[in-house]
C-alpha positions in Angstrom: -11.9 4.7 -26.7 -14.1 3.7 -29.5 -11.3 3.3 -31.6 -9.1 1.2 -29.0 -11.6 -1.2 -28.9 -12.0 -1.7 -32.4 -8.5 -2.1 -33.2 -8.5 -5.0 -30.2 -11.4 -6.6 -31.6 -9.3 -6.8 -35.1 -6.4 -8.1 -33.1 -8.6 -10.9 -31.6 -9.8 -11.9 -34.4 -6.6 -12.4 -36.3 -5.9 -14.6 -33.3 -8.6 -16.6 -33.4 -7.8 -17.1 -37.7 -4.1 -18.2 -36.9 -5.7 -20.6 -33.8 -8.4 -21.7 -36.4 -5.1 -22.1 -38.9 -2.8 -24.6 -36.3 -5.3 -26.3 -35.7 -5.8 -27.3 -39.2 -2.4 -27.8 -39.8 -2.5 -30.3 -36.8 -5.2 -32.3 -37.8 -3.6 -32.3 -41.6 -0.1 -33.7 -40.4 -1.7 -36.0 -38.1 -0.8 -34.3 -34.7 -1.9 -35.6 -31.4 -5.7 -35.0 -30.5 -5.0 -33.7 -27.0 -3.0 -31.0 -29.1 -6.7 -30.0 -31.3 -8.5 -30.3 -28.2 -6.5 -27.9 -26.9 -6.6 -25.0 -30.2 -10.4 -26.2 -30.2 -10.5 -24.6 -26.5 -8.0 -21.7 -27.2 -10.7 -21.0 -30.4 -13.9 -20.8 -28.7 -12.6 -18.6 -25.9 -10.7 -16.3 -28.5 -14.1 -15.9 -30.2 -16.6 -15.2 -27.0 -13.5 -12.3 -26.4 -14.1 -10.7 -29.8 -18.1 -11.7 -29.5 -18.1 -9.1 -26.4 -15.4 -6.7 -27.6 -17.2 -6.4 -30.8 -20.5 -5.8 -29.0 -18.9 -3.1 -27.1 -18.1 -1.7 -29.6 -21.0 -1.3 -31.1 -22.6 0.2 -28.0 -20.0 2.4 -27.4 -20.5 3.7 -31.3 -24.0 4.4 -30.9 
């Protein structure tokens, strides 16, 4: 189970790097706000998700 969560956690965070990633390509080309706005959003909840994976994991480690 342990081991499940942990390769979750991994796959969250490599989704909140690429979200991170668009975003800066957006703001670099110029994009339209509402379009950062929207990654910014995407980014913050992708990161409270591995935040509380992660922590499971550790509880479930110990």
């Amino acid at each position: 189970m342990s081991s499940a969560l942990t390769y979750l956690a991994l796959a969250v965070m490599i989704a909140v790097a690429v979200v991170l990633l668009l975003g800066l390509v957006n703001m670099m080309r110029g994009g339209p706000a509402s379009t950062s706005q929207k990654l910014m959003r995407m980014r913050v909840l992708l990161q409270a998700i591995a935040v509380i994976i992660i922590v499971g994991v550790l509880l479930l480690a110990r």
